[in-house]
N, C-alpha and C positions, 0 to 999 in steps of 0.2 A: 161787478159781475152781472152781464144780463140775463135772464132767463128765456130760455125759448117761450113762445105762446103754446099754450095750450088750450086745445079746443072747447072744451068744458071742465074746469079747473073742481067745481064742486059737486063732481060727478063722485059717486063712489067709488068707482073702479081706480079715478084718480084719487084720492083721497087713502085710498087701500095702498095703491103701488106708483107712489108721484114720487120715490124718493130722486133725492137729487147727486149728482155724481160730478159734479165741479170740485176744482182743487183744492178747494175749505169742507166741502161737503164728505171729499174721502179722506182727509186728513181728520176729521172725526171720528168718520166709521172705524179709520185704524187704528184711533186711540179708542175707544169704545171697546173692540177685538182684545187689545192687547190689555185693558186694565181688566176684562171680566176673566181672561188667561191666566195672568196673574195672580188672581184676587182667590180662585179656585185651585190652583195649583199653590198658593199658601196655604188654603182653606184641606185640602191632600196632606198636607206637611204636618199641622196641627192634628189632624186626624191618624196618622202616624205613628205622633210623638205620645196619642194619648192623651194631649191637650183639650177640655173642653171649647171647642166655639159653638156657638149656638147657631142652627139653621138659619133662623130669623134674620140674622145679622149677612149674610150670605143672598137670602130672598131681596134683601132692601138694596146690598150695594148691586147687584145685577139689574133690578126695580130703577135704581138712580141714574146708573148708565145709561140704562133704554132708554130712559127720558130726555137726560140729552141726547141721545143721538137723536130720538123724532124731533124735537126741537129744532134741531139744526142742520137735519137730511130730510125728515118725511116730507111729503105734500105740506105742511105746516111753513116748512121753510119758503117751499113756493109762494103761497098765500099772503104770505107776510107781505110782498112786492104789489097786492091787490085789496088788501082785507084787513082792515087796523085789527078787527076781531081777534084775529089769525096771529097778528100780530103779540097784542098780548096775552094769549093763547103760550106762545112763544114766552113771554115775558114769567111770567106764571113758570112754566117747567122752566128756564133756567134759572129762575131768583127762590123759589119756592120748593118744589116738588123734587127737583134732581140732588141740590146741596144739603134738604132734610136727609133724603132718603142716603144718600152717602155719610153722611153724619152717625146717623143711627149704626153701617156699618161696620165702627171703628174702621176705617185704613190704616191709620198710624199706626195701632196697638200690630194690625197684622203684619204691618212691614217693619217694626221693630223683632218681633216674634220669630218669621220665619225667611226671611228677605238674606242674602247672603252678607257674611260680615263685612263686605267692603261698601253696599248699599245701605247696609245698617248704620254706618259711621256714617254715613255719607247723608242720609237723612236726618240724624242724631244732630249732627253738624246745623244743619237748617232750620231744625227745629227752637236751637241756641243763640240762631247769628242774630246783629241788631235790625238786620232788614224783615226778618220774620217777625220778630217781637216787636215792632212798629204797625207792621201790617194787622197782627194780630191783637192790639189792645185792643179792649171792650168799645172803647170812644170812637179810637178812629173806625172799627169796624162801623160802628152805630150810621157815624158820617156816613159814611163812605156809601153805605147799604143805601140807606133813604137819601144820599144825596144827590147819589147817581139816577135816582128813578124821579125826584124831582128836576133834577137837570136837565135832563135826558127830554121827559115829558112836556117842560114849560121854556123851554125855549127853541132856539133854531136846530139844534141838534138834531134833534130825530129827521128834518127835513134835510139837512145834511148828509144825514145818514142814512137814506132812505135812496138820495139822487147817487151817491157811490158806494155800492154794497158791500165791497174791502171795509171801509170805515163802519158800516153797520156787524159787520166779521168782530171786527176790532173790540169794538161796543158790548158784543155780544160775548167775548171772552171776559170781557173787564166785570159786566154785569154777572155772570159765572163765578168768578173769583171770589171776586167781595162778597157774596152771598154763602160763599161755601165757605170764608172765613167768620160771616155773620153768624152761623147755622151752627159752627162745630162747637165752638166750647157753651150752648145754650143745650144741646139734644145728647151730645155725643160723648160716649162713654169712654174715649180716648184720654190719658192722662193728658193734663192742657200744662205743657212746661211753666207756660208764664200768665198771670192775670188769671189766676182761677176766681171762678164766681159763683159763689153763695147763691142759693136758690133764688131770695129775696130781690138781687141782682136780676137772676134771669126773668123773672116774674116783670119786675118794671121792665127789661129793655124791651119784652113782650108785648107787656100792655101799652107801652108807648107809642108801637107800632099801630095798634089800632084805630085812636082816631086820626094819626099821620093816614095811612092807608083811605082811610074813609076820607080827609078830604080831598086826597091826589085824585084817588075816582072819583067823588062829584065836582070836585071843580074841570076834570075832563068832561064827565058828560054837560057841563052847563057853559063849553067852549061854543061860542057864534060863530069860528073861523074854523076850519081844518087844519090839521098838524101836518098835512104833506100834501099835496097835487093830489098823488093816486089815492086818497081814502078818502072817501063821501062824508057828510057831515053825519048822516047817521051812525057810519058804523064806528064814527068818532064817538060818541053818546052811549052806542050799544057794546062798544070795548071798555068805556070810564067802568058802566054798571057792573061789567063783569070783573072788571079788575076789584072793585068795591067789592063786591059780593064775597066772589072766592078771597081773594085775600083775608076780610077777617073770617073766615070759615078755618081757612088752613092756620091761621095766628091762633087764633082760638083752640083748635084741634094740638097746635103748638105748647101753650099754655098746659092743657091739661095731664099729657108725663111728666113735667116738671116737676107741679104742682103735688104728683103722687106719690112722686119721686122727694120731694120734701117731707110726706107725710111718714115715707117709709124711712128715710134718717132717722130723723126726730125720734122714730119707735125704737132704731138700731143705738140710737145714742142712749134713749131711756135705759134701755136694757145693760149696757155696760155698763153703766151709772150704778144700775141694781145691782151688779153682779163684783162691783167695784166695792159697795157697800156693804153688800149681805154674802157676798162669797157665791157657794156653791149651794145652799140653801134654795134661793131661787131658781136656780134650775131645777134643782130637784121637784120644789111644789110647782115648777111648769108641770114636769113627767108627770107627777102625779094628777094634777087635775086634768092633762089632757087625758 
């Protein structure tokens, strides 16, 4: 898909209102409509029944949406065709920003919950078959996450995908995917059917990511060649830093609910441990000394 020229691409006004409206561009916007439709009118159903859901969870999957959709309609999308920047800009909100933030707002739990019985079986069903449980172990997610942005990044590909923007469309779902199966059973508070993992777990596939990330972006910025025609050699150098940068910022920021999230087990286990041991006792001298 080519894009029209635009006359001052990093003008604000464009930057504000450059969304895009090509046949990939609306077939996002209409998934974007329809999931935060949905996601709210379960989120109605819950509040209803009387069911707590927590706001938060509600803030983040709406947060997650938006992200792709700027991703892959605002002025960002345009950029990308001019601006490696731009580009992993782009890269960032779909591997990173959109699949956390959807993570954090269980969907599963809400389409098990209030989703009609015949979509309840129907995702129950997928969540069981061996295509999902392949896709979803810990390992191949692992692969799959860092291997697609190595792939992608160090060889011909991205110039592939950059000269037919169908195949970067394509690129751009796949990098989506795998990130949003990387993201959920590490953040998200969804029951995880198959390959649940231990905090310990999440902590390494975490930390692993960090010096991977740090060297996919310096070995970008210390590239002597360009990754495509249309991106200057600088802003080759000025996209590696940023992809380095932010990434362990958001890995790091990753790391630390896990982490709390271990501390606060640990506390939940001690306790029925005590309460397993000494009865009711312990409870009692909580009340009392609080």
């Amino acid at each position: 898909m080519k894009m029209n020229q635009v006359a001052d691409p990093y003008s604000l006004s464009f930057l504000l209102t450059g969304w895009q409206w090509g046949p990939f561009p609306l077939l996002v916007f209409l998934f974007s409509v329809a999931s935060i439709y949905l996601y709210l009118k379960g989120y109605s159903l819950q509040r209803a029944k009387k069911h707590r859901w927590p706001l938060g969870r509600v803030i983040s999957f709406i947060a997650g949406i938006v992200s792709l959709d700027i991703a892959l309609q605002s002025s960002i999308a345009y950029l990308v065709n001019i601006n490696f920047v731009a580009h992993i800009v782009q890269h960032l909100l779909l591997m990173i920003v959109a699949p956390a933030l959807l993570a954090l707002s269980n969907p599963s739990t809400m389409i098990l919950q209030t989703a009609p019985k015949k979509y309840r079986q129907m995702w129950s069903r997928v969540l069981h078959s061996p295509a999902f449980v392949a896709v979803t172990n810990p390992i191949t997610t692992w692969f799959t996450y860092y291997g697609l942005m190595w792939g992608f990044y160090n060889s011909s590909l991205i110039k592939t995908a950059m000269d037919q923007m169908f195949i970067m469309d394509i690129f751009n779902v796949a990098f989506f995917f795998a990130s949003t199966c990387f993201w959920w059973p590490l953040i998200s508070k969804d029951p995880i059917t198959h390959f649940k993992m231990n905090y310990g777990f999440k902590l390494l596939t975490l930390g692993i990511g960090v010096p991977f990330e740090s060297f996919l972006g310096v070995a970008i910025m210390s590239r002597k060649t360009t990754l495509a025609p249309m991106y200057s050699l600088a802003q080759i150098h000025a996209g590696g830093e940023l992809l380095w940068i932010i990434s362990e910022v958001v890995i790091f920021i990753g790391i630390v609910p896990v982490f709390i999230d271990w501390i606060r087990a640990e506390e939940r286990k001690a306790r029925r441990i005590d309460r397993e041991l000494y009865g009711e006792s312990v409870e009692t001298g909580d009340a009392v000394s609080g």
